[in-house]
N, C-alpha and C positions, 0 to 999 in steps of 0.2 A: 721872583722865585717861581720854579713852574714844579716839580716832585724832588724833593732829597728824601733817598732813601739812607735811614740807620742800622747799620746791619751787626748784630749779635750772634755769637757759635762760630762755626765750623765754616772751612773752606766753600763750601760746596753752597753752603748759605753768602758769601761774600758773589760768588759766580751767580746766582739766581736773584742777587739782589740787582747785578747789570741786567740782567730780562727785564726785573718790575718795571725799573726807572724807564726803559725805552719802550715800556708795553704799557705804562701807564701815562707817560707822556705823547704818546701818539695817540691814544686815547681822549688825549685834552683836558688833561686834570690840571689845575692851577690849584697855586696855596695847598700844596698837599705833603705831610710828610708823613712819610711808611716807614713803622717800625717792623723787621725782618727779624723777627725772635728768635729762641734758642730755649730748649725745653730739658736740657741734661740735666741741671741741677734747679735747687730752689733759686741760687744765689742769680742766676740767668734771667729766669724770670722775675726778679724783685726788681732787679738793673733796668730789664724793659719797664717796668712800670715807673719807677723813677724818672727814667726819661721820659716817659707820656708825660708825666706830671710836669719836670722841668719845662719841656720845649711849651704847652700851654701856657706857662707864664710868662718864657719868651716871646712866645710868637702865637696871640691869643686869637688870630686873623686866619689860620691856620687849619686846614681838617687834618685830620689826624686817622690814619690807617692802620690796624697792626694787622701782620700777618705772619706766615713762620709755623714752626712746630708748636711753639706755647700756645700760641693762637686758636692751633688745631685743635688740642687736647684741652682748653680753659681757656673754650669760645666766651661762653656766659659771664667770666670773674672781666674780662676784659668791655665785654659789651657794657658790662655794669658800672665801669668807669665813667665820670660822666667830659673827661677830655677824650674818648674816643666817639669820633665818628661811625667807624665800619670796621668789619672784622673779617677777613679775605682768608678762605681757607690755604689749607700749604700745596695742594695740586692745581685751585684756583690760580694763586699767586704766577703763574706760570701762563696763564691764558689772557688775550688780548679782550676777549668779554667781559672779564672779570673786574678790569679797571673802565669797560665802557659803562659795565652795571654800574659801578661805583658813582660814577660821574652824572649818572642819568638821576640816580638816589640824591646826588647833591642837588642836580638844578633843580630837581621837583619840590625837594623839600631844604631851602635854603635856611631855615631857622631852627633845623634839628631836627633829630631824628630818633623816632624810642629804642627802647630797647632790644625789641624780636625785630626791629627794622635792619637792625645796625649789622646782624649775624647773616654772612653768605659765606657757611662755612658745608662742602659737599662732604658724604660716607668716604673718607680714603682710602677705606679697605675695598671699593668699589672700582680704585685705577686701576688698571690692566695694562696697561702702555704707557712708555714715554717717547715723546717727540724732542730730539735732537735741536737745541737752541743755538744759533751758531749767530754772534752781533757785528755787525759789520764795527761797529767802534770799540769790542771788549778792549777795554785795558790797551788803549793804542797809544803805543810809544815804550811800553814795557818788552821785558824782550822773554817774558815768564809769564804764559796766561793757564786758562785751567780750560778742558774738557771734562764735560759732566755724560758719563757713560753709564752711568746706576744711580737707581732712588730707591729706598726704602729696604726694608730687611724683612727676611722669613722666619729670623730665628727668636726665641724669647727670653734673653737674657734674664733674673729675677732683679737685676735692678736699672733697667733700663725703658725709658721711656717712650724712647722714638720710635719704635714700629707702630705705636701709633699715631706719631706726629709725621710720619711719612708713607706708611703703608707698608703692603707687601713688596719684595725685591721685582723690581721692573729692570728693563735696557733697553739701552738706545740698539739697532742693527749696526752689526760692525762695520758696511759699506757707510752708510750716513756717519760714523765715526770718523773714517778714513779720509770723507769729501773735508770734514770740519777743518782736520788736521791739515792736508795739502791746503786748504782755503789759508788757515790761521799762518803757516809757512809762508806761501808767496805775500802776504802781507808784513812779513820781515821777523816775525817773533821767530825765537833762537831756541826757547825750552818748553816744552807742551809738558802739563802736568795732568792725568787722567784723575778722576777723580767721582766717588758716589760716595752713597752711605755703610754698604757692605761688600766695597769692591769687587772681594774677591767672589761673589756670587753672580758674577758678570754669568748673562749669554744663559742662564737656566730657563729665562721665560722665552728664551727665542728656539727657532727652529733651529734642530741638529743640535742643540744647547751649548754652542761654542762656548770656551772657559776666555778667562781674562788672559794666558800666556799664549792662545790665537792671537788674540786682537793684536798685542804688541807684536807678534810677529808679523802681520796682515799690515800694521802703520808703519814696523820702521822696513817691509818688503818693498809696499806700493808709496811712500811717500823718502826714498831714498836721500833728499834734500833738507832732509830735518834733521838738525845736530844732537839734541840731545831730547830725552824721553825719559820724564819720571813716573812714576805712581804714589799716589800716595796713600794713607792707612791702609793696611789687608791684617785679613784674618788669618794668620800662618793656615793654620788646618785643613784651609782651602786650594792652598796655594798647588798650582799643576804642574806636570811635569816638563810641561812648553814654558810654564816662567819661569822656572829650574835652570833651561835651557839657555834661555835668552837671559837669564841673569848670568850665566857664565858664557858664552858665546859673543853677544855682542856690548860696544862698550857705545855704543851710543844711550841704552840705557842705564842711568844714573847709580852707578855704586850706593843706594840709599834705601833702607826699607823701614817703615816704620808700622811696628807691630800692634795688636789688640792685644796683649796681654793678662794686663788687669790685676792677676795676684798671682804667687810663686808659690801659693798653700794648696793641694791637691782636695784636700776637705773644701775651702773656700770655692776654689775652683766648680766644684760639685754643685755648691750654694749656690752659685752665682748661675749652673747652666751653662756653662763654658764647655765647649767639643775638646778640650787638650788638657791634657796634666803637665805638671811642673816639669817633667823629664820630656815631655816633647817640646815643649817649648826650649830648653836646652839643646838636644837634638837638632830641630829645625836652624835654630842658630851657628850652630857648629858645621850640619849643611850647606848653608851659603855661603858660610866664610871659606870650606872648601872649596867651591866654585869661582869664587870673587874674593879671594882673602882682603884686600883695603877694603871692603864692604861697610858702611857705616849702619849701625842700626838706633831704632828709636824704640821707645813702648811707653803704651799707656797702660798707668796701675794706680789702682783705686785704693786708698789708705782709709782702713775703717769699717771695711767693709763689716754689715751685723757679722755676731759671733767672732769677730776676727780677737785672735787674741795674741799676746806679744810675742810668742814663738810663732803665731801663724803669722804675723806681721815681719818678724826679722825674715822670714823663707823668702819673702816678696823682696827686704833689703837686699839679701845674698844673692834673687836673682840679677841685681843689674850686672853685678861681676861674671858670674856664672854665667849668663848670654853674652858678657861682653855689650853691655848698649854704650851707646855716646851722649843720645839723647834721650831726656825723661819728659814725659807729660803726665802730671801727677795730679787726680782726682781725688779731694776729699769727698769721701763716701755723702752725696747727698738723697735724702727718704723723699722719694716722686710718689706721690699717693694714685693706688693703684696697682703697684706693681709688687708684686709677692715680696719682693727683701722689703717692705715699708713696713710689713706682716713680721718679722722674724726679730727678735733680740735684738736692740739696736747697742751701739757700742757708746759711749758718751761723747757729748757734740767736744768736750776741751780735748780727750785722747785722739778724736780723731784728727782736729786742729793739728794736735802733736807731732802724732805718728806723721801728717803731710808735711811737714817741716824738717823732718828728718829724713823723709824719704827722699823730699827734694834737694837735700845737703849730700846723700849719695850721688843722685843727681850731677849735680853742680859738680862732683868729684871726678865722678868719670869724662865729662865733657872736658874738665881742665886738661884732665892725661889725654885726650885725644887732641887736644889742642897744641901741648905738647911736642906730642908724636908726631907731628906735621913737619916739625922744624925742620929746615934741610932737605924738602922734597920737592920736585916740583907740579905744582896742582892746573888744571886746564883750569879757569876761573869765568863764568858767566858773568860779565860787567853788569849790574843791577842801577848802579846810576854814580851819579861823577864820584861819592864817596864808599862804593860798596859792590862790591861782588859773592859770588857762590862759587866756591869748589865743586866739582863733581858730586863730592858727599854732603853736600849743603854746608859744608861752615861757611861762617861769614867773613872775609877779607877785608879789611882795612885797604881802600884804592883809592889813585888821583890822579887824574890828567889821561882817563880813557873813554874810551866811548862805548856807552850802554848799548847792550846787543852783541859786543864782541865777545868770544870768547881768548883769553889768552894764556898762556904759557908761563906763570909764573911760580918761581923760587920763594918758598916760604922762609922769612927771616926770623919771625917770632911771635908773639901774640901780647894783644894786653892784659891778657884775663876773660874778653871778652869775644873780641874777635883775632884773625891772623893777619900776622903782618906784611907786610912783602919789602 
């Protein structure tokens, strides 16, 4: 074994966990395994530590790394474990020093290491810039990989933790975007998916402060050879009149948007620090579908949220119909100590349990009708591997006997419930 990294959260954390492994292995780490956290909920980081504990029992020959946002924000609870070795900040994790540090801490001190030793964790709120990560091995033979265009966020949601488990909103330059993109192309992948933490606040730290519906116009101008182009989570609120544009204009960008949401209660909304009300987020939705009527949408909404109460929860129900979404990602309201909602009325941990089980049962209701609606159309489909493909709008296809990377032209016959069938 020479680094497996385990990786926890979000998209963009699976993308930076390919950097660790090839920046900590060129490094020269042996017997090393990196945990790559996730700081949203409690329930996140309970999981990471569970895994510390398990894999030491496993594999007790083994140094042990965490890093990631939980990392960043509860350096000390983690350094205090006594199965961690080191603790790699979340801007760290990203540089090739960071695993030489590591490795030089190892040789020197082969029989352990204390506690204030274990912590190389830097001020986040200190990064200014991001550098463009581009692997020559990301994800090779997949025909779906991720560009990371943005890190960290400006704004303060009251129950959200990550801006400071990643900082303030940084961007990659849109030409070093564009090299990534024609690089990741001639290397045979079929779907680029863009991807940060506040997408849609692309291009603010940069000169001339280009927005996120340049860029995609700038990738799919100068990289004419790339099939398809998604994005993934945006903040409606943010959203410009160039991806307006290019969402109705060109169809090489992927009929798919998936929203921040969160609640459909304009008081909650309020709580929460949120830039939109429940009628823009309706709005917005009804906007695209003019542009793009097949357009599939997604949202995240948090069930539980403090003060929420059953009429301000059913608003959040009523919104999946009323936007129209297909896909749900449902958060039970988790308290991050620190953050002003951890301050406010909380709602009881079995209501909120509830309310996310119901929400998710909405959920599950509208994806079925969209799965439905499919019958009898026919979808260009992303072959994903010998058993599964993507539609345009991301469902997933039931396939066999084609070759990943393709995209192809097929008649939807039915579904199982789960996925469509062909």
């Amino acid at each position: 074994m020479s680094v497996d990294v385990i990786t926890f959260g979000c998209r963009l954390n699976a993308f930076e966990s390919e950097v660790i492994a090839l920046e900590a292995e060129r490094a020269g780490l042996t017997e090393t395994i990196v945990i790559n956290s996730c700081a949203v909920t409690n329930e996140a980081v309970a999981q990471a530590r569970q895994s510390i504990r398990r894999l030491k029992r496993e594999r007790p020959e083994a140094r042990i790394v965490v890093t990631g946002c939980a990392a960043q924000t509860q350096a000390d609870m983690f350094a205090d474990m006594a199965e961690v070795d080191r603790v790699v900040g979340n801007d760290d994790k990203m540089r090739g020093s960071a695993w030489r540090d590591a490795r030089s801490a190892f040789d020197a001190l082969p029989f352990g290491i204390s506690t204030s030793e274990k912590i190389a964790v830097a001020d986040i709120m200190a990064v200014k810039e991001m550098a463009p990560h581009l692997l020559e091995g990301f994800q090779s033979g997949l025909p779906r990989v991720f560009v990371q265009v943005q890190n960290g966020c400006d704004h303060r949601c009251t129950f959200c933790i990550i801006p400071y488990g990643r900082g303030n909103s940084r961007s990659v330059p849109m030409g070093a975007v564009v090299d990534q993109v024609r690089a990741l192309v001639a290397r045979g992948h079929t779907e680029i998916v863009l991807t940060g933490v506040d997408l849609t606040s692309y291009g603010a730290d940069l000169p001339g402060t280009p927005k996120l519906g340049l860029l995609t116009r700038q990738i799919l101008r100068h990289v004419p050879e790339l099939k398809r182009l998604r994005i993934s989570s945006i903040d409606q609120v943010e959203v410009d009149r160039d991806l307006l544009d290019v969402i109705a204009d060109d169809e090489r960008l992927m009929p798919h948007l998936h929203l921040s949401l969160q609640s459909g209660d304009d008081m909650i909304l309020k709580r929460m620090k949120r830039r939109h009300s429940r009628a823009d987020a309706i709005e917005f939705c009804a906007q695209v579908r003019r542009l793009r009527p097949d357009i599939a949408l997604g949202a995240d909404i948090i069930a539980g949220f403090p003060t929420e109460t059953e009429d301000m929860f059913a608003r959040s129900q009523d919104l999946v119909e009323e936007c129209g979404l297909t896909f749900l990602h449902v958060f039970p309201y988790s308290k991050r100590p620190g953050t002003p909602a951890s301050r406010m009325p909380q709602v009881p941990g079995d209501k909120i349990k509830e309310r996310a089980r119901r929400l998710r049962a909405v959920g599950e209701a509208a994806l079925q009708k969209r799965l439905a609606s499919e019958i009898g159309t026919t979808r260009h489909v992303l072959i994903e591997s010998a058993t599964q493909g993507r539609t345009e709008h991301f469902l997933p296809v039931a396939i066999s006997g084609e070759t990943p990377g393709a995209v192809r032209a097929l008649t939807i016959a039915g579904d199982d419930g789960a996925r469509l069938r062909v």
